[in-house]
N, C-alpha and C positions, 0 to 999 in steps of 0.2 A: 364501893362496888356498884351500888343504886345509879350512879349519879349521870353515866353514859346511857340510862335506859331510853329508847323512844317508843311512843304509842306506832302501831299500823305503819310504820316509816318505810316499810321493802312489799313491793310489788308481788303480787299474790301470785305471780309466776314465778317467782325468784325465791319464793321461800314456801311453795309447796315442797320441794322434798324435803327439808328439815321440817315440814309439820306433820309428814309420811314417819319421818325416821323417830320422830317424838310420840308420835299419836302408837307407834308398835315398841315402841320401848317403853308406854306407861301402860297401855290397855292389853296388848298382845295379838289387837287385831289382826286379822293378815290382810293383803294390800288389794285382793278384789271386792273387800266388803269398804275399803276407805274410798277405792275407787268408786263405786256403787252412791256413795253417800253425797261426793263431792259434784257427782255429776246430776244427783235428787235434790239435793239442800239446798242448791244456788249459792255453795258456800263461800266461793269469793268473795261476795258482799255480805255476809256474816261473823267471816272470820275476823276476832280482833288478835291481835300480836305484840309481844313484849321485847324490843332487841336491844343487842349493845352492839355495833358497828357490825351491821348487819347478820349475826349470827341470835337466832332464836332462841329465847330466856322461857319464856310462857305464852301459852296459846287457849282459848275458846272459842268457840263460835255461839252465838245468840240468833236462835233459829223463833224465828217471830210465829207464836200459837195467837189463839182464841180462849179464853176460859167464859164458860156459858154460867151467869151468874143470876139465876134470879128473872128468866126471859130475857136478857141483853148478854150481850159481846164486851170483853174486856178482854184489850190488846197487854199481852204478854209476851215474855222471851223466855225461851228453854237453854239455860248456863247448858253445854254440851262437851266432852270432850277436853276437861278442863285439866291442863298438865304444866307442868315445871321442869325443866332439864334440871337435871340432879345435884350438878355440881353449884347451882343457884337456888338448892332448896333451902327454906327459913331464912333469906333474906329479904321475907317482907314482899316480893313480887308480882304474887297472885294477889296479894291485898289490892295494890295500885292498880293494877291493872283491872280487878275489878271496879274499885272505885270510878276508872275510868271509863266502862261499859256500862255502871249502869248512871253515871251523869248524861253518857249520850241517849241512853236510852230514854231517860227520864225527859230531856228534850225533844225526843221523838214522838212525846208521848203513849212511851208503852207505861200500863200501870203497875205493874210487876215483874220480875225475874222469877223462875222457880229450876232446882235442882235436882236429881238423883244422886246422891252420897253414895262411890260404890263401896265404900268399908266404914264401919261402924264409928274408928276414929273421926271420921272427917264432918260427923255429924255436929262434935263438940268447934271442930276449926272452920265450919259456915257457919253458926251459931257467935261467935266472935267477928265475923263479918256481919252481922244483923240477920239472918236468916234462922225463920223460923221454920220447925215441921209443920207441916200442912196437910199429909196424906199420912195413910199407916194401912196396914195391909194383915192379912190371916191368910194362913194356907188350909181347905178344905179340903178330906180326903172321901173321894166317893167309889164305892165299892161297885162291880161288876155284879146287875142282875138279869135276871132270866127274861122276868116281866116288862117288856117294851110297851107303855104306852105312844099312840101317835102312830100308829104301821102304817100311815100312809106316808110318812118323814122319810124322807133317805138321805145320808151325809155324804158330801162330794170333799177331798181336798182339793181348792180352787189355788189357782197360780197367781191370777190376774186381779188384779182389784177393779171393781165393774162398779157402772154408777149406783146400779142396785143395792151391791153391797157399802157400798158408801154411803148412799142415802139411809140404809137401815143403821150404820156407827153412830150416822150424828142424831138421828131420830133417837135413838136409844141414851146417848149420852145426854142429849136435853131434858129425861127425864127424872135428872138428880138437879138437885137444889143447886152446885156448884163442878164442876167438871170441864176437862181438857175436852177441846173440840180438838181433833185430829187434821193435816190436813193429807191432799191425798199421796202428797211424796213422802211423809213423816210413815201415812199405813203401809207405803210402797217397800220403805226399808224395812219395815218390821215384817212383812213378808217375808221377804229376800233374807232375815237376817234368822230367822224361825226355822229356814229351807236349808241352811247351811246349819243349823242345829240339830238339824236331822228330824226337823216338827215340819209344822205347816200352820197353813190356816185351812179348816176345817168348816164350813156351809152347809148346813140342816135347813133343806127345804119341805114347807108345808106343799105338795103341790109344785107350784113354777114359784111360788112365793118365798123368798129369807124369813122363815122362823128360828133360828139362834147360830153363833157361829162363838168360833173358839179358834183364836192365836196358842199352839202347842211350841214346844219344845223339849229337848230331850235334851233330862237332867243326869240323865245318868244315872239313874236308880228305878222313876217312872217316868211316864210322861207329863208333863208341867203345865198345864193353863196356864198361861202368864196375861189372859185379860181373855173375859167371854161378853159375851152382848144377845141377851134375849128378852122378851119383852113380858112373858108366860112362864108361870113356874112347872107346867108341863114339857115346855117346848127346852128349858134348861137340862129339865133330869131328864127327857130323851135322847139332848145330846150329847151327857155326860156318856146314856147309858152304850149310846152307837157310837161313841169315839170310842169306849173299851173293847164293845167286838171289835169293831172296823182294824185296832191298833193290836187286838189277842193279848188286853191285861184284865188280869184280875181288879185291880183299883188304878185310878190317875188321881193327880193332887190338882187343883184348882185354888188360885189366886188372886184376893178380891177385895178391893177399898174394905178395909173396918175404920170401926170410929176409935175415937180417941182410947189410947191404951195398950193396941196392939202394937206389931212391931212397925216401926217408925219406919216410912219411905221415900218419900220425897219433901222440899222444904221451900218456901218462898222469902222473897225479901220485897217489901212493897214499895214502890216508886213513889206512890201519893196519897197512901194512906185509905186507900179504897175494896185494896184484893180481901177476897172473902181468906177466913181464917182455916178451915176445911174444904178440900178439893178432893172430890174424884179422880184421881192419876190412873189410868191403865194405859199399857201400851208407850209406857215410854223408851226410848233406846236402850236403854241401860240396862233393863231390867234382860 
């Protein structure tokens, strides 16, 4: 069955809608958050594809990050989006086909791939492709209090991603040992993707200045920090504590790189033998 597969062979106009009709029969997305994505990610040139006489076997895209390692930049690829038509699954497919992506990649010189696992199995079948975890994560729950320190702070939810607040992600992110640099169409979806969750992103200003912000979503039970950035352990718990008024909960949950032991979140596979072995992951798609 293998033996008719080709790499990338059909014209990225010609097999967006089988990667439409694939990407909502493995993920569930609906078609203005794909729409949304394709037109941020520059994903024509990302996308790689698996076919047999031209009908769609497997698909990813390899969306080219930053990881800030130590004061320098190392060129990475985010596996995204990674799926199998059904009737071709456990034929080995997504193997080649990765092996195929990251041989080009490797000539590109990116130094690594790295992944989100959406379900717990998949951790054990990228671990068999050589990928290892890299990130791990804890959920904190902070309760609603009375006592605001900071009253001169007021929390805004912003729509727009501003150079401001961008300059304050990656200010923030550079100061862990190893950590994803964001770029600004990566923060653009997770906007867009947090607003269709029924969250937001949430901006705590000192004054006219960004003193802490918080990517929310709604889980369905509380509100979810799925990735916060502040730089002051005041400037955090004030905007734990005015996203609870602001949102009328008693507590929200908070979600946050931990070290080794917690629960397992994202994984790398290393191109050259270089990628740091612990990464800072917030704010990836998937999540």
């Amino acid at each position: 069955m293998l033996c008719n597969l080709l790499y990338n062979a059909v014209d990225f106009a010609v097999i967006v809608p089988q990667v439409r009709r694939l990407w909502i029969e493995t993920f569930g997305d609906d078609d203005a958050f794909i729409s949304h994505f394709f037109s941020l990610a520059d994903a024509e040139h990302h996308l790689h594809t698996l076919t047999a006489d031209g009908r769609l076997v497997s698909m990813l895209f390899a969306l080219p990050y930053r990881i800030w390692h130590r004061g320098r930049e190392i060129p990475a690829a985010y596996i995204y989006a990674v799926a199998t038509a059904a009737d071709f699954a456990g034929n080995g497919c997504m193997r080649h086909l990765m092996q195929y992506v990251h041989d080009n990649l490797r000539l590109q010189g990116y130094a690594a791939t790295f992944l989100v696992p959406s379900d717990g199995w998949l951790f054990h079948y990228y671990a068999r492709l050589g990928y290892n975890v890299c990130a791990w994560y804890d959920d904190e729950v902070v309760e609603r209090l009375m006592d605001i320190q900071m009253q001169c702070c007021s929390l805004v939810k912003e729509h727009l991603l501003t150079d401001e607040i961008y300059s304050f992600i990656l200010s923030c992110a550079k100061e862990s040992v190893a950590s994803v640099l964001h770029s600004r169409e990566s923060i653009t979806l997770n906007i867009l993707s947090c607003e269709m969750s029924g969250g937001g992103l949430y901006v705590l200003r000192d004054g006219d200045a960004v003193s802490a912000l918080a990517f929310v979503v709604d889980s369905g039970k509380v509100p979810l920090i799925i990735a916060e950035y502040s730089k002051k352990s005041d400037a955090r718990s004030c905007l734990f504590q005015r996203l609870c008024l602001l949102l009328n909960v008693d507590f929200i949950q908070c979600r946050r790189s931990a070290p080794l032991g917690a629960v397992p979140y994202a994984m790398a596979y290393s191109l050259n033998g270089i990628f740091p072995a612990e990464v800072s992951m917030q704010l990836l798609l998937d999540v």
